[in-house]
PyMOL CGO cylinders between C-alpha atoms (Angstrom):
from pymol import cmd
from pymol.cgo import CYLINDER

trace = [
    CYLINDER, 0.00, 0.00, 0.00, 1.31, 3.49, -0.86, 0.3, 1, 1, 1, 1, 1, 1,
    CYLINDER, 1.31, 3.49, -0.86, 1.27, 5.57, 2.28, 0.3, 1, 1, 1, 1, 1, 1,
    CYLINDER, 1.27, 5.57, 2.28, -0.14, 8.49, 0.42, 0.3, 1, 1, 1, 1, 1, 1,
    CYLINDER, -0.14, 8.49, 0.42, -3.21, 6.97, -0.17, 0.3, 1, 1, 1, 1, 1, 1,
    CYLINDER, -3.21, 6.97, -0.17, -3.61, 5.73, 3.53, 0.3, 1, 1, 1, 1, 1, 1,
    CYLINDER, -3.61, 5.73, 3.53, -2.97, 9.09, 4.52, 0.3, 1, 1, 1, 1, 1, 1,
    CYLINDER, -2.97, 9.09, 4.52, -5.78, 10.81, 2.25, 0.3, 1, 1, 1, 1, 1, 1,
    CYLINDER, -5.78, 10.81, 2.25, -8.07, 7.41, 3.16, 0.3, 1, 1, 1, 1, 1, 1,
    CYLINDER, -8.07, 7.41, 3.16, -7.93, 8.60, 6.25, 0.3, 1, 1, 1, 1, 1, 1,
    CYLINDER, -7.93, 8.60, 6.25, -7.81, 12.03, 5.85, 0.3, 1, 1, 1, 1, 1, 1,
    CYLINDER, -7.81, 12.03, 5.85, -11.20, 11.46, 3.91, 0.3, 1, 1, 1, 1, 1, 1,
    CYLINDER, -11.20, 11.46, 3.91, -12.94, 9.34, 6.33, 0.3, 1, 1, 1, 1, 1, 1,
    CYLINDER, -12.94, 9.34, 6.33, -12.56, 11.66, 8.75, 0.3, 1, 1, 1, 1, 1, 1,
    CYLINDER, -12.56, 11.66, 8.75, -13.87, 14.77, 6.63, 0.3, 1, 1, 1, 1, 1, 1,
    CYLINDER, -13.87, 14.77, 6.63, -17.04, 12.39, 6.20, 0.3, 1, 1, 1, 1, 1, 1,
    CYLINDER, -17.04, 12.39, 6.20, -17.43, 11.44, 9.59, 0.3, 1, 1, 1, 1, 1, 1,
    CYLINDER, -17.43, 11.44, 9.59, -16.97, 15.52, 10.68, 0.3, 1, 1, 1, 1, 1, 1,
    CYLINDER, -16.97, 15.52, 10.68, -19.75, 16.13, 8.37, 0.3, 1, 1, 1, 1, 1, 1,
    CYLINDER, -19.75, 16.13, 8.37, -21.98, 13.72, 9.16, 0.3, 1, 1, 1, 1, 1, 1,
    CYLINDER, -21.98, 13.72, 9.16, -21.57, 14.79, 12.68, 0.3, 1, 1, 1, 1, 1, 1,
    CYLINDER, -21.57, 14.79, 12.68, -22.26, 18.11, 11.76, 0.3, 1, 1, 1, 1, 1, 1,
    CYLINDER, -22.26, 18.11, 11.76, -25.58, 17.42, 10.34, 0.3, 1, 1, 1, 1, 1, 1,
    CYLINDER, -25.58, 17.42, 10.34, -26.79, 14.96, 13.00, 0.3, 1, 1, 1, 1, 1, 1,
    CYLINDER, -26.79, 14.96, 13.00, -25.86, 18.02, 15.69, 0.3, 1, 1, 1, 1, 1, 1,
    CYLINDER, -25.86, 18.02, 15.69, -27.77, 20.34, 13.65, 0.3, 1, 1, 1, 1, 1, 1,
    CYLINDER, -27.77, 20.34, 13.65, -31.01, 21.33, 15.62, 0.3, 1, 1, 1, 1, 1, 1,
    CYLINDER, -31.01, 21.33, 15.62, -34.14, 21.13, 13.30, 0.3, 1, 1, 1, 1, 1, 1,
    CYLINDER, -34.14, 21.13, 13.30, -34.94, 23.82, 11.13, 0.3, 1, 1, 1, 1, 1, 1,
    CYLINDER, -34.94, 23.82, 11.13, -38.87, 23.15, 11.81, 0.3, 1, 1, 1, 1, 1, 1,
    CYLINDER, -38.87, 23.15, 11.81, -39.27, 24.15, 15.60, 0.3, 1, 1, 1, 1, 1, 1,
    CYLINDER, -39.27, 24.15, 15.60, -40.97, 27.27, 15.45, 0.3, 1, 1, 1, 1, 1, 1,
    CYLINDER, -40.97, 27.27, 15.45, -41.01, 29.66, 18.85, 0.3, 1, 1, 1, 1, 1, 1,
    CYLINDER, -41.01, 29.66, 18.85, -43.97, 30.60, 19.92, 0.3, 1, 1, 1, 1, 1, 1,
    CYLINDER, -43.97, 30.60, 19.92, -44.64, 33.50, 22.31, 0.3, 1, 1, 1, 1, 1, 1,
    CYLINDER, -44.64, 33.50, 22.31, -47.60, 34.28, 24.41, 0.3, 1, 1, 1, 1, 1, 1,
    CYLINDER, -47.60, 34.28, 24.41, -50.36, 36.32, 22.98, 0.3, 1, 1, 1, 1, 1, 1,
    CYLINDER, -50.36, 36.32, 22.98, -49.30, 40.04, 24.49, 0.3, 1, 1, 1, 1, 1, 1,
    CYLINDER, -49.30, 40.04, 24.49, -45.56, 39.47, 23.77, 0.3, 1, 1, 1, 1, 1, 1,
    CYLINDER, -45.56, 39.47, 23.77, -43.88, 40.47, 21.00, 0.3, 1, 1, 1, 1, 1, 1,
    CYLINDER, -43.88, 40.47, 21.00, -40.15, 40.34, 21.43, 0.3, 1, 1, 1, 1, 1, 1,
    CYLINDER, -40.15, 40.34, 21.43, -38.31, 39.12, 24.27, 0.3, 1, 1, 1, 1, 1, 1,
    CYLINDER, -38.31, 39.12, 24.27, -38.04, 41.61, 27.35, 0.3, 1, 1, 1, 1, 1, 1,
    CYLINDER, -38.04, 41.61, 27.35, -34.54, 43.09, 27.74, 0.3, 1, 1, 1, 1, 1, 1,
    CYLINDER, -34.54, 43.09, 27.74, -33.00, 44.01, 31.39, 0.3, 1, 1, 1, 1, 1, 1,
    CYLINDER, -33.00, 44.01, 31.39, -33.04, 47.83, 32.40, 0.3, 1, 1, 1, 1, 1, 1,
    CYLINDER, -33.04, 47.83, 32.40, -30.66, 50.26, 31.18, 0.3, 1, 1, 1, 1, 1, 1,
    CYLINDER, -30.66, 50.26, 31.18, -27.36, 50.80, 33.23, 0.3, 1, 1, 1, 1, 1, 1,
    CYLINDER, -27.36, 50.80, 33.23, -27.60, 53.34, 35.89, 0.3, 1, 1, 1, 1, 1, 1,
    CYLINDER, -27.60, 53.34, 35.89, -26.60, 57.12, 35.01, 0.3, 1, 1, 1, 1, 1, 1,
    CYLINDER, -26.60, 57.12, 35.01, -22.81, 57.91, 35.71, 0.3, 1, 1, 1, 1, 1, 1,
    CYLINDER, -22.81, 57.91, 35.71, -23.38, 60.42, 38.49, 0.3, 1, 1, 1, 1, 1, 1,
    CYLINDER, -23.38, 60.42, 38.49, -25.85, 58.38, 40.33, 0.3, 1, 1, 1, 1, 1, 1,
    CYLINDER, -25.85, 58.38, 40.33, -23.16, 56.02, 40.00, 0.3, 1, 1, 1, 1, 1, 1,
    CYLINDER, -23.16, 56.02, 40.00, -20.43, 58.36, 41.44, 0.3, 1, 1, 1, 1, 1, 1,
    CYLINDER, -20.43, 58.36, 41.44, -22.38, 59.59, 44.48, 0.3, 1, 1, 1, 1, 1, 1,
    CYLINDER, -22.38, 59.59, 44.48, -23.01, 55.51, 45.01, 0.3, 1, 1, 1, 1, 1, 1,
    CYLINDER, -23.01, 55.51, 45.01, -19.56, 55.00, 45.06, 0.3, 1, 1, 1, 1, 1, 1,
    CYLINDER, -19.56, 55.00, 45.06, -18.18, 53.81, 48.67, 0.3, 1, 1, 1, 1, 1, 1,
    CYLINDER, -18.18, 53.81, 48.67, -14.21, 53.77, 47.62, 0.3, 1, 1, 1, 1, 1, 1,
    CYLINDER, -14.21, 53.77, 47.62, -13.02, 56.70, 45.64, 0.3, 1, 1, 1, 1, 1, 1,
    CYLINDER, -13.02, 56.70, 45.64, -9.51, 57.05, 44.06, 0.3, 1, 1, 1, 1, 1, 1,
]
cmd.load_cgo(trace, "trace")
């Protein structure tokens, strides 16, 4: 056996099984989110507080 065709054998088999792998550990492209009824997008956390209510928070000043 030539070892340069071992080498792209294998090189080959594992490019298959990487694909393969990559398409079973694809999630399904048919799940559809629903939301409830009032909601339209996803509720995002509040805003960070203002910078000077931040400095007169401040315990340790430099």
């Amino acid at each position: 056996m030539d070892p340069l065709s071992v080498c792209l054998a294998v090189l080959g088999g594992a490019l298959v099984l990487a694909l393969v792998g990559a398409v079973v550990a694809r999630a399904p492209a048919a799940v559809v989110v629903r939301l409830p009824a009032g909601l339209r997008c996803a509720p995002r956390p509040d805003p960070n507080a203002p910078r000077a209510l931040l400095a007169r928070l401040a315990v340790l000043r430099i």
